[in-house]
C-alpha positions in Angstrom: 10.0 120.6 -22.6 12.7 123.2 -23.8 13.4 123.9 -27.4 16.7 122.7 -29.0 18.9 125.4 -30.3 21.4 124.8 -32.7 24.1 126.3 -34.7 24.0 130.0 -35.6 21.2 130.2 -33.4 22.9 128.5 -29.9 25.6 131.3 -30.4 22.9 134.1 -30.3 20.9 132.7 -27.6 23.5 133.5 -25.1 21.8 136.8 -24.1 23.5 139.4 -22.4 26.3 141.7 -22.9 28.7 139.3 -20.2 28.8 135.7 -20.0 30.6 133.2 -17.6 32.7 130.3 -18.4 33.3 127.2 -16.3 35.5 124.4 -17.2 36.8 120.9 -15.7 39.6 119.2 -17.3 41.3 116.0 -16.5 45.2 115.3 -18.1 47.2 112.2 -18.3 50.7 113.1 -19.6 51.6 109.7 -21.7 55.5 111.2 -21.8 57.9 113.9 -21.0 56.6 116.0 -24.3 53.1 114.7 -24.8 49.6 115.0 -22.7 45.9 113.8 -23.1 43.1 115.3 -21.4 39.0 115.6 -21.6 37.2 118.5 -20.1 34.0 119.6 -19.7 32.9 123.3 -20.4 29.4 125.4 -19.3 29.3 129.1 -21.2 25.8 131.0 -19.9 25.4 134.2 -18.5 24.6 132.9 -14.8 20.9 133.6 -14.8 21.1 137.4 -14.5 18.9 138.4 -17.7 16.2 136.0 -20.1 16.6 133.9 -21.9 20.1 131.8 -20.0 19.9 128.7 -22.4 24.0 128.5 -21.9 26.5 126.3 -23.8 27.6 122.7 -22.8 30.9 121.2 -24.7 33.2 118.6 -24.2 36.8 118.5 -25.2 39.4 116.2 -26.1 42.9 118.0 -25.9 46.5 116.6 -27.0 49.2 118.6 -26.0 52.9 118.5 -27.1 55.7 120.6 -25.2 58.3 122.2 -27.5 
């Protein structure tokens, strides 16, 4: 079983120089100016160099148009 990593330490685990981002996000506008979403995000650097312990995170958004 993997170790946890957290804080401080999750940052610096992502090893290499270039990392890759992917993201899925889902929106409901509730009205002309305002939205709601959830999203999911994955941050590693695809495997190319040890270790690739990567970055899950999900996100609540609220959005307001000005």
């Amino acid at each position: 079983m993997g170790k946890t990593i957290t804080g401080d330490d999750r940052v610096r685990s992502l090893s290499g120089s270039v990392n890759f981002r992917t993201t899925f996000d889902v929106s409901h506008r509730l009205n002309e100016k305002t939205k709601l979403g959830i999203g999911l995000m994955h941050i590693s650097n695809g495997g190319y160099e040890d270790p690739n312990h990567g970055l899950e995170a999900l996100r609540f958004t609220l959005g307001r148009d000005f």
